[in-house]
N, C-alpha and C positions, 0 to 999 in steps of 0.2 A: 315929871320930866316931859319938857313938850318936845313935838315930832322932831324937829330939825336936830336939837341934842340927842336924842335915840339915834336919826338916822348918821348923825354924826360920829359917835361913839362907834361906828362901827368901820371907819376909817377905810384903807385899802383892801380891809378880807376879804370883801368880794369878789376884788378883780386878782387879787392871788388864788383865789378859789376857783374860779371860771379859769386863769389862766395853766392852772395846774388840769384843769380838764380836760383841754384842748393839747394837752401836753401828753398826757395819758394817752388820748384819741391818738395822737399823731405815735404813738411810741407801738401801740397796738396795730392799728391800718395801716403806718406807711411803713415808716423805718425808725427801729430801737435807737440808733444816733443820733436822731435827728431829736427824738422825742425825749431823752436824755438831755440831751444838749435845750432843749426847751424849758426842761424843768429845771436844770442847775441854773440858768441862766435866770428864770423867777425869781428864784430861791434866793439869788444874789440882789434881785430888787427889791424883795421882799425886805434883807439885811439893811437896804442903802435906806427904805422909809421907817424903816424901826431907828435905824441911828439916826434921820432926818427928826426923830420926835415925832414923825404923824405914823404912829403905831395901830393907833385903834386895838381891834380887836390883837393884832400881834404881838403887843405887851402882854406878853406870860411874866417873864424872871426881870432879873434886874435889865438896862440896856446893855451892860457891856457884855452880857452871858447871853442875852439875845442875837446880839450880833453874831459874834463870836462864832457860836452855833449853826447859824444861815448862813454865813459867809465860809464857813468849812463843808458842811453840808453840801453848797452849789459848786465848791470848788471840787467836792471829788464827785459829784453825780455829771459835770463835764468833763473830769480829766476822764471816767470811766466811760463814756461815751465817745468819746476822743477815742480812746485806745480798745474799743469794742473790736475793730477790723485790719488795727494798723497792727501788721507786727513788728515793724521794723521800730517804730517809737513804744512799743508796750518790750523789747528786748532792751532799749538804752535805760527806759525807765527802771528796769528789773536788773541789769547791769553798774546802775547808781548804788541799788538797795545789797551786792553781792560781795562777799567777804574777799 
């Protein structure tokens, strides 16, 4: 295997890697929302270059349980950071879900 196919093979992981870091960083140092809202929002680009086909390293399962998975994943690591402080939208939200 020469270098350019290795370094290829490894498609976007890095930059979901690095960017989940800086995501952590900022969830730790500055503020849970923000750093929240940083990672769901990866997560969800993470989903868009697995279903664009340049998965690389991100191809574990089939694409559509790939997907699937990261796009539900980023959708509730932001709505849960969304409603870390709000109460007034974490009572409507809890209000939808009440018999």
């Amino acid at each position: 295997m020469s270098e350019e196919s290795r370094r290829e093979s490894w498609g976007p992981y890095p930059l979901i890697l690095a960017g989940a870091v800086v995501g952590v960083l900022v969830m730790i140092l500055l503020d849970p929302r923000w750093g929240g809202f940083a990672l769901g929002g990866l997560v969800m680009v993470a989903a868009a270059l697995r279903f664009s086909a340049y998965g690389g390293q991100l191809a574990v399962r089939s694409k559509k349980t790939d997907v699937t998975t990261l796009v539900v994943f980023g959708f509730v690591l932001v709505l849960i950071s969304l409603l870390l402080d709000n109460n007034e939208l974490k009572a409507l939200i809890l209000s939808l879900f009440a018999r």
